[in-house]
Gaussian input, Z-matrix of N, CA and C with variables (Angstrom, degrees):
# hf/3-21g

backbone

0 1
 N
 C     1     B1
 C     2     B2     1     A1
 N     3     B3     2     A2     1     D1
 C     4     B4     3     A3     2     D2
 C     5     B5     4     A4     3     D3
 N     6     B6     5     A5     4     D4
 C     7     B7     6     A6     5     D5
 C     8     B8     7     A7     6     D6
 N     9     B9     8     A8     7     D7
 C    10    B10     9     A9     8     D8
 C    11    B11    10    A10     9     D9
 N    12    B12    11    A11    10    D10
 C    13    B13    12    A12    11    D11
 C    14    B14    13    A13    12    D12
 N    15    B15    14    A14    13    D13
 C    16    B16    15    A15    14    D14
 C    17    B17    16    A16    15    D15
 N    18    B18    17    A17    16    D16
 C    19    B19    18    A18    17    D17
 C    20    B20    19    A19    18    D18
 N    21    B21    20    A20    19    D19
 C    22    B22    21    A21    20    D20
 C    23    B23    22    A22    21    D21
 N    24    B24    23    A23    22    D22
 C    25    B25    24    A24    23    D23
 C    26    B26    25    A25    24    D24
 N    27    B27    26    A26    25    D25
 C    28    B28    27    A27    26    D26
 C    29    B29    28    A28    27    D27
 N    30    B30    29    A29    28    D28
 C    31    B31    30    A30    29    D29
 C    32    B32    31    A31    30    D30
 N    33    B33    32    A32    31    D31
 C    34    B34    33    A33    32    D32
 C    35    B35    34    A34    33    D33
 N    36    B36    35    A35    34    D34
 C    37    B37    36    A36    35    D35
 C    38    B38    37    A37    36    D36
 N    39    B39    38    A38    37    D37
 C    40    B40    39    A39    38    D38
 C    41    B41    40    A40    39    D39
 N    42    B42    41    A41    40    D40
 C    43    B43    42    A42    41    D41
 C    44    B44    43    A43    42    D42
 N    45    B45    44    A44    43    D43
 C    46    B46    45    A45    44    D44
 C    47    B47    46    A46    45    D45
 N    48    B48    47    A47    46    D46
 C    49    B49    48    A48    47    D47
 C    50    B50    49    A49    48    D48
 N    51    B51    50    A50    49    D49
 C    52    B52    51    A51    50    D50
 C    53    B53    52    A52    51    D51
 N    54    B54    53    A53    52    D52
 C    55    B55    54    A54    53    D53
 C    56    B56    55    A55    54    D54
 N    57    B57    56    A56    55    D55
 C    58    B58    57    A57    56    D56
 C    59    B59    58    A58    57    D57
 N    60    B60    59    A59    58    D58
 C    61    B61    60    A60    59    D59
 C    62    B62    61    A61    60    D60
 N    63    B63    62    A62    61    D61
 C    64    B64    63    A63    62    D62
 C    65    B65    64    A64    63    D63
 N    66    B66    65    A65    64    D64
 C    67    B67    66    A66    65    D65
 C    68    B68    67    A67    66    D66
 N    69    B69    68    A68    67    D67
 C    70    B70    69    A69    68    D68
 C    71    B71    70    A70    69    D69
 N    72    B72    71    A71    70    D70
 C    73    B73    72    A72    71    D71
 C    74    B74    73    A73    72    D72
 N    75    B75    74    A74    73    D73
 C    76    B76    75    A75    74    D74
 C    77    B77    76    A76    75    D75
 N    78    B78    77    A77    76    D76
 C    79    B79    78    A78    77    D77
 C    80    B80    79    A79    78    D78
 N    81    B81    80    A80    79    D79
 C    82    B82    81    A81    80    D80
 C    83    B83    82    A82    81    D81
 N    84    B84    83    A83    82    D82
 C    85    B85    84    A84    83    D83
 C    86    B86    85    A85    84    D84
 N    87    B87    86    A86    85    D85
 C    88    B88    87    A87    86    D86
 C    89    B89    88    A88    87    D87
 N    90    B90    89    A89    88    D88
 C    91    B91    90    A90    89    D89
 C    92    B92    91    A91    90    D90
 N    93    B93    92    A92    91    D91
 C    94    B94    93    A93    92    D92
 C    95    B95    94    A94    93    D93
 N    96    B96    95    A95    94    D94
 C    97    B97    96    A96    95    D95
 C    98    B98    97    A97    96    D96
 N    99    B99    98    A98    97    D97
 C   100   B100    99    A99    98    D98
 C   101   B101   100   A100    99    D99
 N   102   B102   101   A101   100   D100
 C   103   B103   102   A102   101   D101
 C   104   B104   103   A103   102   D102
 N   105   B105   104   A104   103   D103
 C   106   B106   105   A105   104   D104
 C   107   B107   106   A106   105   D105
 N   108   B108   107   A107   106   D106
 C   109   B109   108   A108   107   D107
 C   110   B110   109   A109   108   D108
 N   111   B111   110   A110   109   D109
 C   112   B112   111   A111   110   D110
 C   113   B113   112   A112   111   D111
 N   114   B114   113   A113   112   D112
 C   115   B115   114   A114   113   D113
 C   116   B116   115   A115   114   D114
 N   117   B117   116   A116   115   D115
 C   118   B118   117   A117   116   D116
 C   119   B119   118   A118   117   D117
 N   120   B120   119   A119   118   D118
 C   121   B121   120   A120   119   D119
 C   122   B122   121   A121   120   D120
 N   123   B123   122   A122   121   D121
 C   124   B124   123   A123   122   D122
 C   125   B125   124   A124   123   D123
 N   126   B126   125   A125   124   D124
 C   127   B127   126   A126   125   D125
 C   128   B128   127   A127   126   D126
 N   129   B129   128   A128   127   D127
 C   130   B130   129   A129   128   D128
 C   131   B131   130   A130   129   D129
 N   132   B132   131   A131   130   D130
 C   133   B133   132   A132   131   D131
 C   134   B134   133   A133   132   D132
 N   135   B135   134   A134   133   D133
 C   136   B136   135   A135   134   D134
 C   137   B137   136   A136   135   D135
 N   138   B138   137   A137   136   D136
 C   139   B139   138   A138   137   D137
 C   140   B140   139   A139   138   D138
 N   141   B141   140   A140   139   D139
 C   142   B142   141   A141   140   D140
 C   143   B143   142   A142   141   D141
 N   144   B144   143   A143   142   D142
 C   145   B145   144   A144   143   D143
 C   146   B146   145   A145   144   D144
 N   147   B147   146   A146   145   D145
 C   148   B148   147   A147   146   D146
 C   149   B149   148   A148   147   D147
 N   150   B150   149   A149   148   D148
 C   151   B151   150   A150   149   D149
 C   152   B152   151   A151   150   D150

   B1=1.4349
   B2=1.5240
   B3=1.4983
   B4=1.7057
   B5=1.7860
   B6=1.3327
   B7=1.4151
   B8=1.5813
   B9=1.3811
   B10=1.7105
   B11=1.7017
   B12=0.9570
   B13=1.3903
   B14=1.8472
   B15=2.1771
   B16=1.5080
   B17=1.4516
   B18=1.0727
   B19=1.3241
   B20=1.5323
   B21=1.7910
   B22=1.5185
   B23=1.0890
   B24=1.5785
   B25=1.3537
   B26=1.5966
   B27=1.2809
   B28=1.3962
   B29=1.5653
   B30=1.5100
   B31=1.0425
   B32=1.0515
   B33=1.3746
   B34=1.5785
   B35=1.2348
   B36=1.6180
   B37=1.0541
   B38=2.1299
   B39=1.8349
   B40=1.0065
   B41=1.7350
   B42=1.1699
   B43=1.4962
   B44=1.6979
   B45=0.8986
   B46=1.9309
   B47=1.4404
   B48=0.9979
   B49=1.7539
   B50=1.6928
   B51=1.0648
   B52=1.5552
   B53=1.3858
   B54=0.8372
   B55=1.4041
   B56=1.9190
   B57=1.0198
   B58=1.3887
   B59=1.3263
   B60=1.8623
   B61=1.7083
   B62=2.1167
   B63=1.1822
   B64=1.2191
   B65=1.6417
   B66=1.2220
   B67=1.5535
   B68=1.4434
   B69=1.8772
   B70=1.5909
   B71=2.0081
   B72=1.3627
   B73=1.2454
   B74=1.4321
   B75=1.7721
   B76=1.3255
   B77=1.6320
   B78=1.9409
   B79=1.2104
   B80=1.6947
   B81=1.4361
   B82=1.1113
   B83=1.8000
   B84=1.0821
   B85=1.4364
   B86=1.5727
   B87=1.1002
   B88=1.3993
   B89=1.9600
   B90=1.3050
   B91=1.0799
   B92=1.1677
   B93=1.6274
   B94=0.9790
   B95=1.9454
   B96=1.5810
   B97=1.2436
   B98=1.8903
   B99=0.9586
   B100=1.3861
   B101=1.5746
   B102=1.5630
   B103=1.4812
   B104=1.4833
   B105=1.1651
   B106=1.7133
   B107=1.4500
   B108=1.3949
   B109=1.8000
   B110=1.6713
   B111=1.3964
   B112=1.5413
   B113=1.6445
   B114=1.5406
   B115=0.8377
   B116=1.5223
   B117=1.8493
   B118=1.4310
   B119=1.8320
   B120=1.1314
   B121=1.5183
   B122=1.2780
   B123=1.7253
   B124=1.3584
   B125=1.1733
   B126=1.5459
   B127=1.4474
   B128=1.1948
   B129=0.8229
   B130=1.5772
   B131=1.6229
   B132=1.4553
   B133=1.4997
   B134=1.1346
   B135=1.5256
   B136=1.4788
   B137=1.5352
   B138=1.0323
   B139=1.2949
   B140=1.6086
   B141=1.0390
   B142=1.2838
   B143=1.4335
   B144=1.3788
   B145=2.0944
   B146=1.2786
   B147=1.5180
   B148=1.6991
   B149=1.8031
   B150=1.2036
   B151=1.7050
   B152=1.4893
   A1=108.40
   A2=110.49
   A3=96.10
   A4=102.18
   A5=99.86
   A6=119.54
   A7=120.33
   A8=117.21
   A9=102.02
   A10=106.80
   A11=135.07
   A12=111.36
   A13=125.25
   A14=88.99
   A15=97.92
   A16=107.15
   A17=128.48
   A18=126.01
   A19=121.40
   A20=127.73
   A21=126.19
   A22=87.65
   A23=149.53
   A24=131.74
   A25=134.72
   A26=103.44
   A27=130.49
   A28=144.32
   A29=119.18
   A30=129.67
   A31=110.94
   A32=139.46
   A33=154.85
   A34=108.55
   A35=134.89
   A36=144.36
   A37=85.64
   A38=100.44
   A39=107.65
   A40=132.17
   A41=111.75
   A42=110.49
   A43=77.80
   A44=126.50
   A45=134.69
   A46=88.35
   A47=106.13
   A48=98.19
   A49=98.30
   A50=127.54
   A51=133.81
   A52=87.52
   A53=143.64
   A54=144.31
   A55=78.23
   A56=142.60
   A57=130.49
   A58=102.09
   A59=126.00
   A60=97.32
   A61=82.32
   A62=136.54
   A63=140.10
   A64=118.15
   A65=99.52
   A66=122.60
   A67=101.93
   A68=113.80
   A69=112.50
   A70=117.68
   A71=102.78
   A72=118.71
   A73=128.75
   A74=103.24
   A75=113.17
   A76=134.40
   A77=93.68
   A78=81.45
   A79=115.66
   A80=115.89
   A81=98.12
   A82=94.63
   A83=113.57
   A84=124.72
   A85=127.36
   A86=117.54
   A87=94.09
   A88=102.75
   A89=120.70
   A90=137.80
   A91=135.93
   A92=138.48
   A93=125.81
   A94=139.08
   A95=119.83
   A96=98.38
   A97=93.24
   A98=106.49
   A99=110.59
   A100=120.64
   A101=95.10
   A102=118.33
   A103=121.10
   A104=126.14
   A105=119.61
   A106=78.63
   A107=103.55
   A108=136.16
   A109=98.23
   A110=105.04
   A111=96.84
   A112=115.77
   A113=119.02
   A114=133.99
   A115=129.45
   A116=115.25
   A117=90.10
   A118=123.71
   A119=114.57
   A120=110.59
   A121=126.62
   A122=100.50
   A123=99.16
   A124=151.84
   A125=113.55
   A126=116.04
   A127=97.36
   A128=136.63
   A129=131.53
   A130=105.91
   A131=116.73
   A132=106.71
   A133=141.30
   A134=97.02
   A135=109.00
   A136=117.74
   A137=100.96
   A138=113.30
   A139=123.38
   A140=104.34
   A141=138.10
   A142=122.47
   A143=103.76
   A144=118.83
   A145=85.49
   A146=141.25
   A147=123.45
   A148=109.95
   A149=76.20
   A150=94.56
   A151=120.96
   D1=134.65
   D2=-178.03
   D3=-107.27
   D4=134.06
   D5=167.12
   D6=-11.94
   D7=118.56
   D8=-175.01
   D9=-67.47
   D10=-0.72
   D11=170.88
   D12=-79.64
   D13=-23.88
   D14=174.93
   D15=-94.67
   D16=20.85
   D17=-179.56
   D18=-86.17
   D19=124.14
   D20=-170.71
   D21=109.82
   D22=-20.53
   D23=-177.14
   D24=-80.01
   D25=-3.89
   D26=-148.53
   D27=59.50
   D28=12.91
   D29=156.62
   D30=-23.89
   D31=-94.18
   D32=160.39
   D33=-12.40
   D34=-34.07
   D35=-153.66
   D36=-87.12
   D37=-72.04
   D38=168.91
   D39=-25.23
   D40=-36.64
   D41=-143.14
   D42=-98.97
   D43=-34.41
   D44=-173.43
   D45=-61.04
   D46=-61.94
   D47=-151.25
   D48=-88.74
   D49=28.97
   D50=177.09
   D51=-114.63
   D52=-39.52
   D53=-118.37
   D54=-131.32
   D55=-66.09
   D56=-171.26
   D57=-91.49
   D58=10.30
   D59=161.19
   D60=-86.25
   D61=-45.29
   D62=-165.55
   D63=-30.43
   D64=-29.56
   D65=-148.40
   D66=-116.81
   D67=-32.20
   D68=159.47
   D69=-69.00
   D70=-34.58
   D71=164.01
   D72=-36.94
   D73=-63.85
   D74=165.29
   D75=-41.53
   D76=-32.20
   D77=-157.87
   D78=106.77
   D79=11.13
   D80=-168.61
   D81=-123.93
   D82=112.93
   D83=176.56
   D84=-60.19
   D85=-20.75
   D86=173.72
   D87=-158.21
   D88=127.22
   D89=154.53
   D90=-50.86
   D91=124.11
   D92=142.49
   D93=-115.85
   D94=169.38
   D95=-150.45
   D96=-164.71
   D97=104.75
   D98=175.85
   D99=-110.74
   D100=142.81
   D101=-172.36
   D102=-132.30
   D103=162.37
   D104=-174.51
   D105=-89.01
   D106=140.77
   D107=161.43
   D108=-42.95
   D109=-57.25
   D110=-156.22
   D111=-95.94
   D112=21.01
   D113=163.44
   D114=-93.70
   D115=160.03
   D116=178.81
   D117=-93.49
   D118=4.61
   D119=158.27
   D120=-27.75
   D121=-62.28
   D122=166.51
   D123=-70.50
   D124=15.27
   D125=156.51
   D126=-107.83
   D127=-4.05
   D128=179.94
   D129=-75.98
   D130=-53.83
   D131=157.82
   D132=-49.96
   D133=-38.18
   D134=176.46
   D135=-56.49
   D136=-24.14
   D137=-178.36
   D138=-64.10
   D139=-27.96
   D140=-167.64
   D141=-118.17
   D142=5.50
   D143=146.10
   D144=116.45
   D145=-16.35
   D146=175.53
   D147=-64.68
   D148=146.89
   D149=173.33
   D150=-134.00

């Protein structure tokens, strides 16, 4: 979770897509990543190819 003062900056943005070029690198095909339904995380991933 990033700190509400660094939050809107893209940190979070950063660390996702570090983290799934890392993991395309490996070799590792498919991710998983859970979120509460009724929260907003999960469009926030979604956003970002989770389903």
């Amino acid at each position: 979770m990033t700190a509400v003062p660094y939050r809107g900056r893209g940190h979070g943005d950063a660390l996702v897509a570090t983290g799934l070029a890392l993991a395309a690198a490996a070799g590792i095909p498919q991710l998983f990543l859970t979120a509460d339904a009724s929260d907003w995380p999960r469009r926030w991933y979604a956003r970002r190819g989770f389903a």
